[in-house]
MMTF fields as JSON, N, C-alpha, C and O atoms, coordinates in Angstrom:
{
  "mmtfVersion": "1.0.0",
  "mmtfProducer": "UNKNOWN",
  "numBonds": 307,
  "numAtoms": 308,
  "numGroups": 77,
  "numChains": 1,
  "numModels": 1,
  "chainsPerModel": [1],
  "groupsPerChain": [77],
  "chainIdList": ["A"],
  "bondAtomList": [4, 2, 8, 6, 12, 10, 16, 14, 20, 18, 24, 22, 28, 26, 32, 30, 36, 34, 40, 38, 44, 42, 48, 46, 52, 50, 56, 54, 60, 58, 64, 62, 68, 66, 72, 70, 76, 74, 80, 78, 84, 82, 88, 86, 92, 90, 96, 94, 100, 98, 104, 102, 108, 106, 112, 110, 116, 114, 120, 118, 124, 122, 128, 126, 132, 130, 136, 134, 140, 138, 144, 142, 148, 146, 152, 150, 156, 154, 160, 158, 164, 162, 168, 166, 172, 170, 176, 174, 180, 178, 184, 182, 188, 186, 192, 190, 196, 194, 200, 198, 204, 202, 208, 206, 212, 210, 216, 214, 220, 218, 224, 222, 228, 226, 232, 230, 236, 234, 240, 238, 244, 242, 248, 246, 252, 250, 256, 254, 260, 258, 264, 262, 268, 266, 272, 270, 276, 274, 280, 278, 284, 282, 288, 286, 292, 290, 296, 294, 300, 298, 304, 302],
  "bondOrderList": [1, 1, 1, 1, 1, 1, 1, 1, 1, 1, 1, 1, 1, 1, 1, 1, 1, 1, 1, 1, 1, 1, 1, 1, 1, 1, 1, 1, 1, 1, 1, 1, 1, 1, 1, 1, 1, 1, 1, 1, 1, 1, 1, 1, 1, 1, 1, 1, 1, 1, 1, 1, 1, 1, 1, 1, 1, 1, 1, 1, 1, 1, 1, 1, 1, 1, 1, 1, 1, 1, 1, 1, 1, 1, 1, 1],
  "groupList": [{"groupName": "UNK", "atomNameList": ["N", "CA", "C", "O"], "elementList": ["N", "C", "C", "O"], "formalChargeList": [0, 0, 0, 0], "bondAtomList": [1, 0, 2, 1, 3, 2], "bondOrderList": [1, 1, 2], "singleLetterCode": "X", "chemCompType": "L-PEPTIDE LINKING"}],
  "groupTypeList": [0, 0, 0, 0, 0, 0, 0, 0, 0, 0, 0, 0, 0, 0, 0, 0, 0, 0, 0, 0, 0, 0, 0, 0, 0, 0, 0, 0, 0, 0, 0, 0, 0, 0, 0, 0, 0, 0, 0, 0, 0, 0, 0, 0, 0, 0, 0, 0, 0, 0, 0, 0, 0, 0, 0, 0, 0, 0, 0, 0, 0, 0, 0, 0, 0, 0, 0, 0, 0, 0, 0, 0, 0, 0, 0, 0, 0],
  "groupIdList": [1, 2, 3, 4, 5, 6, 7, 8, 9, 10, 11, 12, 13, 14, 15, 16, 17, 18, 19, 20, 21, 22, 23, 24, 25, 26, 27, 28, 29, 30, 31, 32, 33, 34, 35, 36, 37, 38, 39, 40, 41, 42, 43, 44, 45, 46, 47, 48, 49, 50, 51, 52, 53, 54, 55, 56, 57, 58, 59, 60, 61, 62, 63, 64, 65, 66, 67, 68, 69, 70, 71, 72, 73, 74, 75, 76, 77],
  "secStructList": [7, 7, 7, 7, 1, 2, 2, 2, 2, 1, 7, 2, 2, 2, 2, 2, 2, 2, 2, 2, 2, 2, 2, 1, 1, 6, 6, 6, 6, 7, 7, 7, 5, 7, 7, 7, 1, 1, 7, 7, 7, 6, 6, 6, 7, 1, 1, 4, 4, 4, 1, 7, 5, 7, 7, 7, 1, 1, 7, 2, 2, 2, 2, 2, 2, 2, 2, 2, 2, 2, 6, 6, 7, 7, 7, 7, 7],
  "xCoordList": [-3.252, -2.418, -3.313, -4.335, -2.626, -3.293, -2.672, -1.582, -3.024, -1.733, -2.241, -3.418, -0.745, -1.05, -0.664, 0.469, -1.344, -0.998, -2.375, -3.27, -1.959, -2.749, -4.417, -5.429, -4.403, -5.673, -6.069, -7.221, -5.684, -6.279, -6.353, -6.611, -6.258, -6.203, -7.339, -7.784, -7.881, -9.095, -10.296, -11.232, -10.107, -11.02, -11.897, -11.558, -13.171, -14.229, -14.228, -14.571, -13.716, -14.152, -12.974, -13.115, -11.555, -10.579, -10.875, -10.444, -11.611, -11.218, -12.412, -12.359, -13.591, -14.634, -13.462, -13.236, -12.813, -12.251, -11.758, -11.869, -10.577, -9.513, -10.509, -10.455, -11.273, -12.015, -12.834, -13.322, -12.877, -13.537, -12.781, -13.073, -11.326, -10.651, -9.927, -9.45, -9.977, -9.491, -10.427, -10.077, -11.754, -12.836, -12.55, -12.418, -12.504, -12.696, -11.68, -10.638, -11.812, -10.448, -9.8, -8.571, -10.361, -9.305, -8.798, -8.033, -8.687, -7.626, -6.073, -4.94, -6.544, -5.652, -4.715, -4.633, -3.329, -2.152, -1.443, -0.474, -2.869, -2.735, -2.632, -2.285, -2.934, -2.759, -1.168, -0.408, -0.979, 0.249, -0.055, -0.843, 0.428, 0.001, 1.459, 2.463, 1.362, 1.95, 2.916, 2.856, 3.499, 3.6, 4.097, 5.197, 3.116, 3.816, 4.391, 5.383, 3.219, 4.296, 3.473, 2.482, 4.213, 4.164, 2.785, 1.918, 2.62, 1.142, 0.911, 1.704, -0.697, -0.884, -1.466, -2.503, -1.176, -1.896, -2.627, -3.442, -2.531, -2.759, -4.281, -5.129, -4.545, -5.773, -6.707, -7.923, -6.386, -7.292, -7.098, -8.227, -6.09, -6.675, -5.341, -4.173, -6.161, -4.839, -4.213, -3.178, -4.977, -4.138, -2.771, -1.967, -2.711, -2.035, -0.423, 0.192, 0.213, 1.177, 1.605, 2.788, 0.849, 0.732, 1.433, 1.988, 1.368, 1.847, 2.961, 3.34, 3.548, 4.677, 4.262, 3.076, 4.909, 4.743, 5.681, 6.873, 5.354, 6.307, 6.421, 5.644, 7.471, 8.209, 8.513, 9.057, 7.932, 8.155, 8.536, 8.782, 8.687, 8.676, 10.272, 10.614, 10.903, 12.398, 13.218, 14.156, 13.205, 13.31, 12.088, 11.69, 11.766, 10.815, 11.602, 11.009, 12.674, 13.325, 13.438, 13.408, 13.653, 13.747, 12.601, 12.565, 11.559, 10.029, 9.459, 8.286, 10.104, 9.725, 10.4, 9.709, 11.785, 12.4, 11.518, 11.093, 11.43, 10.482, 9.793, 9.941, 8.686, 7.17, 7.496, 6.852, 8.036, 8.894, 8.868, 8.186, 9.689, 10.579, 9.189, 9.042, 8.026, 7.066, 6.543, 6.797, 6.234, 5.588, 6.104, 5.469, 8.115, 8.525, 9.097, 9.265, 9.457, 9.341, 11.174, 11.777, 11.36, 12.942, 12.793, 12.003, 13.502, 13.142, 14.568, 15.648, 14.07, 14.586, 15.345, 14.795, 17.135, 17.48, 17.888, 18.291],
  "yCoordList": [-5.158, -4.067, -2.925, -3.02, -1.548, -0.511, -0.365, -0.618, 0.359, 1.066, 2.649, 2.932, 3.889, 4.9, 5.999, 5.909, 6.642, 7.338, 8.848, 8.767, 9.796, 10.83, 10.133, 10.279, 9.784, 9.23, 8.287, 8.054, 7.445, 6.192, 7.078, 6.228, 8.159, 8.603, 9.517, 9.687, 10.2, 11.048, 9.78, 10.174, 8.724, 7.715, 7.076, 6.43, 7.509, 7.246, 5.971, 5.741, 4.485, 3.498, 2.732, 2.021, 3.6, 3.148, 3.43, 2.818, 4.404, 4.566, 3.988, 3.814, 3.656, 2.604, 1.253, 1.15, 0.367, -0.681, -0.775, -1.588, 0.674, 0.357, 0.618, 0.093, 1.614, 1.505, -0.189, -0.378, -0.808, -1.768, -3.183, -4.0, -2.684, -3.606, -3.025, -3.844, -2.161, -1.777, -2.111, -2.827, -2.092, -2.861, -4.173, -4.719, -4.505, -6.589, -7.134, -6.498, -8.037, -8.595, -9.504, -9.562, -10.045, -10.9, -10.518, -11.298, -9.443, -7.846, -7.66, -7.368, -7.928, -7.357, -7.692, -8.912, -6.774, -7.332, -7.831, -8.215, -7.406, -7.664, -6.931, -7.426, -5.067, -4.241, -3.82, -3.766, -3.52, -3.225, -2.027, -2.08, -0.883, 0.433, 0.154, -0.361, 0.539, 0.471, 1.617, 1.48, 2.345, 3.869, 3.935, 3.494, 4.565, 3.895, 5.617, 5.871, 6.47, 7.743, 8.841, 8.52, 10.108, 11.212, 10.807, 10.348, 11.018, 11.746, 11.999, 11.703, 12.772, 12.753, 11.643, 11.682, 10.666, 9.399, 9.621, 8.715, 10.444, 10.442, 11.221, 11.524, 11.51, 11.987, 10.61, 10.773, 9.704, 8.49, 8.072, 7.97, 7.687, 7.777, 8.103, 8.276, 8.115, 9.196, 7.91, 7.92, 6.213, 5.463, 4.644, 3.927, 4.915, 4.757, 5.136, 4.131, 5.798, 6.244, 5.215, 5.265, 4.437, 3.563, 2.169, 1.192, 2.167, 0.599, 0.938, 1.97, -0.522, -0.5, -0.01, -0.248, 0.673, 1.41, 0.879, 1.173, 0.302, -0.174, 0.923, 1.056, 1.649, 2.909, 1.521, 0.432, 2.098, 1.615, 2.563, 2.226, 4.271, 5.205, 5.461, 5.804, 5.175, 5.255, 3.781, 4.039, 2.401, 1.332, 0.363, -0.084, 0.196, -1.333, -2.362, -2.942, -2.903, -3.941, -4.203, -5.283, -2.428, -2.449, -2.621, -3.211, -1.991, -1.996, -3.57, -3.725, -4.8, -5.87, -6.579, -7.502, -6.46, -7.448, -6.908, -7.604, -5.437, -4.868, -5.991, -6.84, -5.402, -6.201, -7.899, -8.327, -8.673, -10.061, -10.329, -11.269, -9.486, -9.395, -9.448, -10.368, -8.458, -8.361, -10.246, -11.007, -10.464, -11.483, -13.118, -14.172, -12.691, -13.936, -14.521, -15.724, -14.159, -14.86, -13.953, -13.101, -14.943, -13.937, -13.983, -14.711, -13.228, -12.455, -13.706, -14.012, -14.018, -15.265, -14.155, -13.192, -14.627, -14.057, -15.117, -14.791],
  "zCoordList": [-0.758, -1.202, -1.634, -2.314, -1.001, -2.155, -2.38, -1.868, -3.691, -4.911, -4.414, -4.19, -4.26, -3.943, -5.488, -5.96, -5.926, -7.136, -6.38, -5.538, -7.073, -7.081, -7.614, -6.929, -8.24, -8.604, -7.957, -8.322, -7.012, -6.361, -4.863, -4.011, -4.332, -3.362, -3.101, -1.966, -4.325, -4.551, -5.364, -6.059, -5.18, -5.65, -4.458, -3.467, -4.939, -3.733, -3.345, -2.185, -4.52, -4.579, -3.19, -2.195, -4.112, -3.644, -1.327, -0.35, -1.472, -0.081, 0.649, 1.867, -0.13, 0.276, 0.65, 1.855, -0.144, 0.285, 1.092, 2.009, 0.812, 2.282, 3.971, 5.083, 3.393, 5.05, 5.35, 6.465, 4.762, 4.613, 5.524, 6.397, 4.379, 4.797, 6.587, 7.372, 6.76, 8.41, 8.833, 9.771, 8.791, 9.665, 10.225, 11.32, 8.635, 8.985, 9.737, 9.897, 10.136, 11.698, 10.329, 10.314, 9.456, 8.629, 8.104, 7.538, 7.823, 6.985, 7.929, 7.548, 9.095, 10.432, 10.118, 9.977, 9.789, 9.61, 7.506, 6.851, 7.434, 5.902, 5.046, 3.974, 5.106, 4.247, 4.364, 5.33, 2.823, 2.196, 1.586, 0.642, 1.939, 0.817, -0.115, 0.376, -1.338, -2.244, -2.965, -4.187, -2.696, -3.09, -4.68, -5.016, -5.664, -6.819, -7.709, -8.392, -7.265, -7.461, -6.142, -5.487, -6.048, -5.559, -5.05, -5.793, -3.649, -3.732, -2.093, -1.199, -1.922, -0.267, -0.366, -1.027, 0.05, 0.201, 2.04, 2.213, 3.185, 4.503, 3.889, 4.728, 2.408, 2.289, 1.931, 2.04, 1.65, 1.611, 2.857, 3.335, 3.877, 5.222, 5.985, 5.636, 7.422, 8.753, 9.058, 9.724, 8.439, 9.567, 8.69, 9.286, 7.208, 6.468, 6.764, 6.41, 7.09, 7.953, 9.253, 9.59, 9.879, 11.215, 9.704, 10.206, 8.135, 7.918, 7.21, 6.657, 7.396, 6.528, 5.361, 5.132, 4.436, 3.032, 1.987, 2.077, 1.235, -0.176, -1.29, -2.235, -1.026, -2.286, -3.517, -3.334, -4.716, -5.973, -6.839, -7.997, -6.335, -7.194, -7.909, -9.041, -6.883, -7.765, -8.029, -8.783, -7.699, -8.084, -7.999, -6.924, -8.683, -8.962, -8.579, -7.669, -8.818, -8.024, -6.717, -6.127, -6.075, -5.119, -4.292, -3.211, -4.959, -4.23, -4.629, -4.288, -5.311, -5.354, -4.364, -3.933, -3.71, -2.979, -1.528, -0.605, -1.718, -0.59, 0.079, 0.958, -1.091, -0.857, -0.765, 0.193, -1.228, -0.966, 0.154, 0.563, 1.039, 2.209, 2.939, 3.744, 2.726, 3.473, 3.317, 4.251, 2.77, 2.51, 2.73, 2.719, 3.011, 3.356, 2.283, 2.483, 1.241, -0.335, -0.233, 0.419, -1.431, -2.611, -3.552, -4.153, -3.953, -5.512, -6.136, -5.631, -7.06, -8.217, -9.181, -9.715, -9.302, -10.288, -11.284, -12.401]
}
């Protein structure tokens, strides 16, 4: 997962990983960007747009059954 916020998008470290993780073949299929508020996130990278994207910015519930759904799982009430 990345988490996308104005600050994780202008973070050198943050965009060291994610290029890291698009390299490696055991990544393939495994990044989740996270959208947790507002931001240009296509400035940490152009291929970010190509994945599914999990909005958390206006429900958290909703951005949990999301990310769930991604993963195969249900959310326990």
């Amino acid at each position: 997962m990345v988490l996308l916020t104005p600050h994780s998008v202008e973070s050198m470290w943050v965009k060291r990983e994610l290029n890291y993780a698009l390299i490696e073949k055991r990544y393939q299929y495994r990044i989740i960007p996270i959208l947790m508020r507002d931001c240009e996130y296509r400035k940490l990278s152009w291929t970010l747009p190509q994945f599914q994207l999990i909005d958390f910015r206006k429900d958290f519930t909703r951005g949990c059954e999301e990310l769930l759904r991604v993963w195969k799982k249900r959310l326990r009430t």
